[in-house]
Residue frames relative to the residue before (quaternion, step in Angstrom):
aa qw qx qy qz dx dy dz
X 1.0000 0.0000 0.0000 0.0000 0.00 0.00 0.00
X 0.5981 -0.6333 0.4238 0.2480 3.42 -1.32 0.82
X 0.4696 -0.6112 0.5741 0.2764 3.69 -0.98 1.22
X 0.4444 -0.5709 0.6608 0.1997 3.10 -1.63 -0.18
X 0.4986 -0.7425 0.4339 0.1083 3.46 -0.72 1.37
X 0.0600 0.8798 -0.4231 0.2081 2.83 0.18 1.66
X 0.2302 0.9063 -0.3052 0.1803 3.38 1.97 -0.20
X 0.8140 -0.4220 -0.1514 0.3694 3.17 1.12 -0.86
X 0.0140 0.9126 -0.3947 0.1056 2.76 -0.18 1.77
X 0.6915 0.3923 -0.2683 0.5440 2.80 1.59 0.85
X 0.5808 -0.6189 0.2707 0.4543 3.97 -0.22 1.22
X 0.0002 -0.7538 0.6535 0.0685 2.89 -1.34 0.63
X 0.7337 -0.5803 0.2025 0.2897 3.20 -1.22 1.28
X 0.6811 -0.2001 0.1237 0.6933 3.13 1.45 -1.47
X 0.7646 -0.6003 0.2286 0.0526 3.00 -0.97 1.50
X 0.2110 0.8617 -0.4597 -0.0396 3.94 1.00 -0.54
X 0.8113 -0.4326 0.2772 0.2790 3.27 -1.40 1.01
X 0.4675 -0.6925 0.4732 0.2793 3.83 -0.74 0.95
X 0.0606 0.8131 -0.5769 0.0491 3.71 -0.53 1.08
X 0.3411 -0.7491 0.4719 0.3159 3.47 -0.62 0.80
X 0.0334 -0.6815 0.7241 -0.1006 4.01 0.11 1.30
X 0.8918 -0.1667 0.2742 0.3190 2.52 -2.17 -0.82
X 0.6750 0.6615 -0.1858 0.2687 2.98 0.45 -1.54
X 0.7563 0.5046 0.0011 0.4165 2.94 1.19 -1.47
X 0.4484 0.4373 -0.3926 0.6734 3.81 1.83 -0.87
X 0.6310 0.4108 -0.5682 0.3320 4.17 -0.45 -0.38
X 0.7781 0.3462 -0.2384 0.4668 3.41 0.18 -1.16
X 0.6113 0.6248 -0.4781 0.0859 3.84 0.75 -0.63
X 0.4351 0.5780 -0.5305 0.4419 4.14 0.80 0.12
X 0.7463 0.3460 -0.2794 0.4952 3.35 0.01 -1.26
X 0.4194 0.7618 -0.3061 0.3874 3.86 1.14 -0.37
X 0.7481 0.4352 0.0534 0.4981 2.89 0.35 -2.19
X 0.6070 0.5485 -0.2614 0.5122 3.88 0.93 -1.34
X 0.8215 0.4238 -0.0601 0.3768 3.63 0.33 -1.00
X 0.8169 0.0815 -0.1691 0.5454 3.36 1.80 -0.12
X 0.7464 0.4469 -0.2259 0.4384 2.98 1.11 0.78
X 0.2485 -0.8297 0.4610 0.1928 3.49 1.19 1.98
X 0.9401 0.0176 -0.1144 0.3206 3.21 -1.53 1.02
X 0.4581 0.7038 -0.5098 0.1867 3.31 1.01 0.98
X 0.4868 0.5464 -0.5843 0.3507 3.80 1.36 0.61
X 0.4559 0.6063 -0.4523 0.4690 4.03 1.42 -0.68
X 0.7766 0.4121 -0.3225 0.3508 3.64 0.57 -0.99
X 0.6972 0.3860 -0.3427 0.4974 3.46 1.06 -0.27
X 0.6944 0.2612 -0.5119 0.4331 3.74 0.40 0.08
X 0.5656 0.3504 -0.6049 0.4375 3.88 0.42 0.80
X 0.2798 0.6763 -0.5007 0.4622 3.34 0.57 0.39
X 0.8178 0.1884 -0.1334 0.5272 3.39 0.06 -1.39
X 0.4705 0.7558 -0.3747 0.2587 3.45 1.08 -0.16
X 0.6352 0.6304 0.0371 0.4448 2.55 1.72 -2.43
X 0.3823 0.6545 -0.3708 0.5366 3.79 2.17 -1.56
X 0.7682 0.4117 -0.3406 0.3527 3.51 -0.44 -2.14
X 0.8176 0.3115 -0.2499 0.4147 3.50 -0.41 -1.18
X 0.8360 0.2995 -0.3060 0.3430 4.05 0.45 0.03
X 0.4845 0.5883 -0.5275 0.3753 3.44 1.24 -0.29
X 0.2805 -0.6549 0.6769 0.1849 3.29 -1.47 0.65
X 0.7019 -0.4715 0.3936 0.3608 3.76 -1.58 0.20
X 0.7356 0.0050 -0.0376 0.6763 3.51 -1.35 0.24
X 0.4651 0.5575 -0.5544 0.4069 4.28 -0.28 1.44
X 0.4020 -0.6846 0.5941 0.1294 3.12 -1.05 1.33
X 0.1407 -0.6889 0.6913 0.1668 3.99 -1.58 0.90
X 0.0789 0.7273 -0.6730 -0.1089 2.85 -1.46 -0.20
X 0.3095 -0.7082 0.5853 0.2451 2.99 -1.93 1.21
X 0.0849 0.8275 -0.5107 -0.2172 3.80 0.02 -0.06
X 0.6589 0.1399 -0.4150 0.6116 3.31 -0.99 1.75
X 0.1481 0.8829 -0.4424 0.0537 3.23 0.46 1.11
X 0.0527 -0.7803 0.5380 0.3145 3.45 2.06 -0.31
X 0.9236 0.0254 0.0746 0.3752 3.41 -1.44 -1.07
X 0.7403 -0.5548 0.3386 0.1717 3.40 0.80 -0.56
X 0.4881 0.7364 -0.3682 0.2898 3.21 1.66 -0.28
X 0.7978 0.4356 -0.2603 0.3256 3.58 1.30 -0.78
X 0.4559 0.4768 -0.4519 0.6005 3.12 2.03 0.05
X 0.7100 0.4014 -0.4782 0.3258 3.78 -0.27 -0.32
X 0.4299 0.5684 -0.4843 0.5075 3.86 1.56 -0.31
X 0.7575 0.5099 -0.2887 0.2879 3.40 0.13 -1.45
X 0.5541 0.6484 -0.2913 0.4333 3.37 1.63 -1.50
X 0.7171 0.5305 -0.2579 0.3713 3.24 0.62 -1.31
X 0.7294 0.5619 -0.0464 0.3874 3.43 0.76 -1.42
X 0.8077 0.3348 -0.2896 0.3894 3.84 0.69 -0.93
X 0.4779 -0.7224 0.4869 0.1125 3.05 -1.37 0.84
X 0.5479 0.6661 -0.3357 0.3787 3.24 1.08 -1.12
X 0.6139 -0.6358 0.4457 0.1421 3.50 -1.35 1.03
X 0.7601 0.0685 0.0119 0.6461 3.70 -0.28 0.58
X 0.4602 0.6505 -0.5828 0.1595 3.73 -0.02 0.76
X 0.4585 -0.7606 0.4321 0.1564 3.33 -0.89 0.61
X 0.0572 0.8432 -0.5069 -0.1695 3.83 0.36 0.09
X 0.0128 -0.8346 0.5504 0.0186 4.13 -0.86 0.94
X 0.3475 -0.7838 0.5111 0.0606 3.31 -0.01 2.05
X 0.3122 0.8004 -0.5109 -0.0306 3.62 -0.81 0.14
X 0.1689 -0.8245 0.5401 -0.0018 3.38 -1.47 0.83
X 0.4053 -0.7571 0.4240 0.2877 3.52 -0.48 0.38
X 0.5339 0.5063 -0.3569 0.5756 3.70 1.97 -0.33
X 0.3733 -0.8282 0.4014 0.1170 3.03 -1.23 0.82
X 0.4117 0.6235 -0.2991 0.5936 2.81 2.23 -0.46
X 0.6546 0.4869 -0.3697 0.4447 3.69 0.73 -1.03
X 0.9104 0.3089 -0.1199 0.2478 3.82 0.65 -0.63
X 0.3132 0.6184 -0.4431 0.5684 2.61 1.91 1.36
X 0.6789 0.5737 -0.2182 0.4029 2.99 1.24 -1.24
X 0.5561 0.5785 -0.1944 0.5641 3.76 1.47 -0.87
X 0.8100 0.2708 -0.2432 0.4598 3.20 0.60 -0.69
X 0.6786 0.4417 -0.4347 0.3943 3.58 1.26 0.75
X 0.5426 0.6271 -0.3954 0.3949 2.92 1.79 0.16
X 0.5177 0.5459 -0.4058 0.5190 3.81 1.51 -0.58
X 0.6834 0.3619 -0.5586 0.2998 3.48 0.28 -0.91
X 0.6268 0.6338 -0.3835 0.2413 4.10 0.67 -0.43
X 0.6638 0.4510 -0.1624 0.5741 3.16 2.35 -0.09
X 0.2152 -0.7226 0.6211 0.2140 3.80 0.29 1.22
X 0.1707 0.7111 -0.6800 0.0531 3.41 -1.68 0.45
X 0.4206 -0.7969 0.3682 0.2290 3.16 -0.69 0.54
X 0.2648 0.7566 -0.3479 0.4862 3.37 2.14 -0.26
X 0.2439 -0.7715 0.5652 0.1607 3.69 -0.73 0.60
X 0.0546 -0.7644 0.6356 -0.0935 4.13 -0.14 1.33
X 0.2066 -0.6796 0.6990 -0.0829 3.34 -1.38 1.44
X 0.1996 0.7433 -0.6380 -0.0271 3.89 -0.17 0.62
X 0.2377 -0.8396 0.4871 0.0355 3.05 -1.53 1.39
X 0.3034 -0.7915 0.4843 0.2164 3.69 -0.66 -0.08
X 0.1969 0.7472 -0.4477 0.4500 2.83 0.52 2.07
X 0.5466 -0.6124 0.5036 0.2693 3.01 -1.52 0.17
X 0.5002 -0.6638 0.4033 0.3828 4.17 -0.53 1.47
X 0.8164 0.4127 -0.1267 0.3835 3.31 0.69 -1.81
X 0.7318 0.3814 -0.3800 0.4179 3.60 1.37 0.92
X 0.3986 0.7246 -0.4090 0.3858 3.07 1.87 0.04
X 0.5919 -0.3599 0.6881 0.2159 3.62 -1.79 0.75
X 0.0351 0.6834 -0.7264 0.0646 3.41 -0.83 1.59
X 0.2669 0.8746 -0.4048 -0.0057 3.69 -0.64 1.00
X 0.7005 0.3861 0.0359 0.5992 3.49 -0.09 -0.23
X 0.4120 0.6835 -0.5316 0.2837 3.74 1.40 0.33
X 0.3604 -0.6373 0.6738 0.1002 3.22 -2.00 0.03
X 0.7443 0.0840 0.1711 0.6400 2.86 0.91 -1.73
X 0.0171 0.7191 -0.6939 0.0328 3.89 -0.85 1.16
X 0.0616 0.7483 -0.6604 0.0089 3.63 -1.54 0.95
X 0.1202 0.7323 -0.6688 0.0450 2.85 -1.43 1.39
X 0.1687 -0.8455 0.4844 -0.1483 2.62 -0.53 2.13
X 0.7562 -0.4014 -0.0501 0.5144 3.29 0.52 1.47
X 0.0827 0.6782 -0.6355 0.3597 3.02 0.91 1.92
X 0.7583 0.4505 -0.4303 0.1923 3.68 -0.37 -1.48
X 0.6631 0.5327 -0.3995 0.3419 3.70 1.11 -1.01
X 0.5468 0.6633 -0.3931 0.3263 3.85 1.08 -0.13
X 0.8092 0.4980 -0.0718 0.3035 2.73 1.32 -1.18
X 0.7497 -0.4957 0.2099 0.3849 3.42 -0.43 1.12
X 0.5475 -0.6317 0.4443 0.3220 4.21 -0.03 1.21
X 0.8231 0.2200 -0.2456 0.4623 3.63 0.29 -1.17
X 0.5074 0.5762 -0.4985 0.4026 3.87 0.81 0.86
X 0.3537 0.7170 -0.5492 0.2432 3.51 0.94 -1.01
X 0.8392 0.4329 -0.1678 0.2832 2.76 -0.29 -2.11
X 0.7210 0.3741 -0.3118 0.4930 3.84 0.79 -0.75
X 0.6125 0.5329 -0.3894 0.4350 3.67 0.91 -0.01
X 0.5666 0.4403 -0.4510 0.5308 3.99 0.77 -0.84
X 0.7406 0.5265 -0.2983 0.2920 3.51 0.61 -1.29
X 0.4834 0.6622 -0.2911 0.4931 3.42 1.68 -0.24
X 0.7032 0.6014 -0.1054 0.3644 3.00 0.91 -1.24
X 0.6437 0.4403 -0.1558 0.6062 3.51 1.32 -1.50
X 0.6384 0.5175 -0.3539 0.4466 3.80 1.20 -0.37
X 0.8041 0.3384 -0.1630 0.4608 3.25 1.17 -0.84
X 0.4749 0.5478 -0.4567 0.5155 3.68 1.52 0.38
X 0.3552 -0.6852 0.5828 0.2542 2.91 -1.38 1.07
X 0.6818 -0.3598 0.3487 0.5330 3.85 -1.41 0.44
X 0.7716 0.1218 -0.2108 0.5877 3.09 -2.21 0.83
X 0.5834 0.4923 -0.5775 0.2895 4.11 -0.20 0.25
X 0.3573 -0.7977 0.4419 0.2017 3.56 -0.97 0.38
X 0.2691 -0.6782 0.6500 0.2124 4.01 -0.89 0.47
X 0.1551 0.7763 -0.6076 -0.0644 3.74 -0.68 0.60
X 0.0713 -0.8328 0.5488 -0.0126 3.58 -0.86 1.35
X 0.1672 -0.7323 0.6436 0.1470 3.94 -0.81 1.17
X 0.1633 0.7956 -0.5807 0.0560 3.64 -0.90 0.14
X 0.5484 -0.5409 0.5969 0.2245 3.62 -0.93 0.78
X 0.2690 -0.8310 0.4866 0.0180 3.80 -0.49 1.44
X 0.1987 -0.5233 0.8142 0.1539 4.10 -1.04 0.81
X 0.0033 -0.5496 0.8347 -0.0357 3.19 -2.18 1.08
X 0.5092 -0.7519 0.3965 0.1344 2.59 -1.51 1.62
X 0.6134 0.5529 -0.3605 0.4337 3.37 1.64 -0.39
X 0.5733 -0.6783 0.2868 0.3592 4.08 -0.30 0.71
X 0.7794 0.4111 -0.1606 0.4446 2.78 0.92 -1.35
X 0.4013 0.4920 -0.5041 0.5855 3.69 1.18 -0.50
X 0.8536 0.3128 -0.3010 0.2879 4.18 -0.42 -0.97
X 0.5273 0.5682 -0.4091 0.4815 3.19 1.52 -0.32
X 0.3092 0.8625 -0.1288 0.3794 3.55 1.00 -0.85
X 0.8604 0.1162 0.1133 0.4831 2.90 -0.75 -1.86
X 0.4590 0.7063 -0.2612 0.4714 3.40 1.36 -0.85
X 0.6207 0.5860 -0.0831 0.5143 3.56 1.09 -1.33
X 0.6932 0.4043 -0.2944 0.5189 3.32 0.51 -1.42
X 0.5841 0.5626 -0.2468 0.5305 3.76 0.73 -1.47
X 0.7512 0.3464 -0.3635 0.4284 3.64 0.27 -0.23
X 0.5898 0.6097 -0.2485 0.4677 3.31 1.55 -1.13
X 0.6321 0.5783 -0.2920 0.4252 3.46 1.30 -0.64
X 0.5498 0.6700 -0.2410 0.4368 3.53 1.47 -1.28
X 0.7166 0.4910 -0.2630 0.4198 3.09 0.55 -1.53
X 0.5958 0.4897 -0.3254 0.5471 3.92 1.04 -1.67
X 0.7269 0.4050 -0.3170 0.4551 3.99 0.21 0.01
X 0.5392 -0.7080 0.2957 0.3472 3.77 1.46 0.56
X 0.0762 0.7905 -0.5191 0.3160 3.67 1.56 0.99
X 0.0190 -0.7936 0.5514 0.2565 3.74 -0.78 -0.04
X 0.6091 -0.6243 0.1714 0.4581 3.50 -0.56 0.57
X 0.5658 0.6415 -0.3556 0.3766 3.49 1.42 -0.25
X 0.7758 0.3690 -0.3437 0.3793 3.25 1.30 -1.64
X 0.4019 0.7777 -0.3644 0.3177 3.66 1.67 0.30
X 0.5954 0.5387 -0.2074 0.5588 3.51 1.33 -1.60
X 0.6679 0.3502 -0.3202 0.5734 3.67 0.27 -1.35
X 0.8493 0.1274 -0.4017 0.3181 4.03 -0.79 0.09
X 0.5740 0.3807 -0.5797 0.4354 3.36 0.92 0.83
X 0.3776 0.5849 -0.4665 0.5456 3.45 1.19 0.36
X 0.3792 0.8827 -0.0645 0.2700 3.61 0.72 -0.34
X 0.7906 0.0919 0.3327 0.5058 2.18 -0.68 -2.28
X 0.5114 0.7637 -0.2918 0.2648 3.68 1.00 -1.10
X 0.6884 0.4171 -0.0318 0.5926 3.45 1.54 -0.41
X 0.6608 0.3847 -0.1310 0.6310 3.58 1.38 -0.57
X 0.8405 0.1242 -0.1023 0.5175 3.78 0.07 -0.53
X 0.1668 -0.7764 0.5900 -0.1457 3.72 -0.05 1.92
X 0.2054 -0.7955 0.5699 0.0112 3.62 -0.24 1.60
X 0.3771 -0.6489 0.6599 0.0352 3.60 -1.60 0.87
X 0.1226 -0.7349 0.5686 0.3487 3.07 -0.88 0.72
X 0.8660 -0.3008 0.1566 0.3674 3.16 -2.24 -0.28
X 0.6946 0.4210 -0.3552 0.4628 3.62 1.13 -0.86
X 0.3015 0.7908 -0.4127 0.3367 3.68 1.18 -0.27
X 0.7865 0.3133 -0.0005 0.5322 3.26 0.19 -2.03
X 0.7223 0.2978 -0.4059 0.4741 3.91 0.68 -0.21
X 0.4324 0.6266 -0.3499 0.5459 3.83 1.27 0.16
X 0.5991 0.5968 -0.1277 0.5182 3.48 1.49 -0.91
X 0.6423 0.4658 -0.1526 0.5892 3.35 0.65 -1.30
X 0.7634 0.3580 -0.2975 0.4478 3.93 0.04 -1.22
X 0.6662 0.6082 -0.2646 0.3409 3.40 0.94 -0.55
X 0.5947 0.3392 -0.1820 0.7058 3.14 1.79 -0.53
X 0.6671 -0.6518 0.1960 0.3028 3.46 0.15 0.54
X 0.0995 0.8302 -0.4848 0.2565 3.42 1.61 0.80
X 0.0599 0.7092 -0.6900 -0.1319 3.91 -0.64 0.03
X 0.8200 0.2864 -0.1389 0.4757 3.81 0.92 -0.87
X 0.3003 0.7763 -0.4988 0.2418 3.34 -0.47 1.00
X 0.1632 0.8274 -0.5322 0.0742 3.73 -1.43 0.35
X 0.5695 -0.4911 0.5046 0.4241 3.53 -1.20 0.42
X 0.1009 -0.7430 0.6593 0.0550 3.84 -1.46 0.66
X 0.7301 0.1954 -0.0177 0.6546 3.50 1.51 -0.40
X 0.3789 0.6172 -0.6859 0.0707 3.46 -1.45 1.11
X 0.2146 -0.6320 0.7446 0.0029 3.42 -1.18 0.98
X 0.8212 -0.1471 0.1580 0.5282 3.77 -0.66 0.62
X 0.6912 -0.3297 0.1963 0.6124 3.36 -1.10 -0.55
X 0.3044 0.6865 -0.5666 0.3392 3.97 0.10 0.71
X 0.2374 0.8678 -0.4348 -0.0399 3.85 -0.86 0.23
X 0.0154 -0.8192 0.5579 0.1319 3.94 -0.09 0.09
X 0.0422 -0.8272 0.5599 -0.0212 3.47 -0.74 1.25
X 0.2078 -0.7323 0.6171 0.1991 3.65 -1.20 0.48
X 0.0439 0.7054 -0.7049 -0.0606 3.00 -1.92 0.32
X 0.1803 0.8547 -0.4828 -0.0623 3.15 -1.39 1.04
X 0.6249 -0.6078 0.3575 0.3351 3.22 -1.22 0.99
């Protein structure tokens, strides 16, 4: 069962960059639940999105798969004959941990989870690609060669879904929404300290895009068809498909 997210509720002298370790897979459900509006809606359309796009003998992948919630959606959900599903993460704590939650879920779907870097992995043979608040981790001047991976390695009519936490270029709209997202923390039993101290954090580790960013992204790799399907505040989940 999931800890409570206690990480940091108590001062700390100096602050040090947000790393997914140990510490951080115990508490991450109750984590994830508490700061991120509508991210169980986003994971069962996830598996929704699995059913209706995986293609036969086609290979998925979640990449940043932390625990597992969108490969076990996906597990649950596809139909398609001979699909492969490959979970990866770049924490290693996170992908032990993932790979003891599947064993608690028989399936007959065949799921490889690796411990790797997203933006060097072999994308091939895809159907179905998720990156569910993967892209903002990742280094700014990858983005662009990684979607483009992706559209190379989806097969037609496959699909690229990305969720990601949004920068707006207009202040007030980000000051705003920013607000609401904080207002949301707090209604979920956040205190205002253990709030300051993990955007103290994180502030250095998770670099946000805005909305035209990521669809500038998409066309650039060779998206033509794409769109947002989900935003709550500065929250979003977008598709694209070849």
């Amino acid at each position: 069962m999931s800890k409570l997210d206690k990480i940091y509720s108590t001062p700390q002298n100096k602050v040090k960059d947000f790393v997914f370790d140990e510490a951080v897979v115990d508490v991450f459900p109750d984590m994830i639940q508490r700061s991120v509006p509508g991210y169980h809606t986003i994971i069962s359309t996830i598996g929704h999105l699995a059913r209706e796009y995986a293609q036969v003998d086609s290979n998925v992948y979640d990449l940043g798969c932390s625990l597992g919630a969108a490969t076990l959606a996906m597990r649950r959900s596809i139909e398609a004959a001979n699909c492969r599903i490959v979970a990866v993460d770049t924490s290693t704590a996170m992908v032990e941990r993932c790979q003891l939650h599947l064993k608690n879920f028989k399936s007959d779907i065949e799921t490889q989870v690796i411990n790797a870097d997203a933006s060097e992995l072999d994308i091939e043979n895809a159907s179905v690609v998720v990156l569910n608040f993967t892209l903002q981790f990742i280094e700014p001047d990858k983005r662009d060669q990684l979607i483009g991976k992706i559209y190379q390695g989806l097969k037609p009519g496959g699909i690229l879904i990305v969720s990601e936490k949004l920068r707006f270029d207009v202040p007030k709209i980000h000051e705003t929404l920013d607000e609401l997202h904080l207002d949301f923390k707090r209604a979920h039993g956040y205190s205002e300290l253990e709030i300051s101290q993990k955007r103290t954090a994180i502030e250095n580790v998770m670099l946000t895009d805005t909305l035209a960013q990521h669809y500038q992204r998409f066309e650039q790799a060779g998206f033509q068809q794409f769109s947002q399907w989900y935003q709550c505040f500065n929250f979003t989940s977008m598709l694209a498909i070849k």
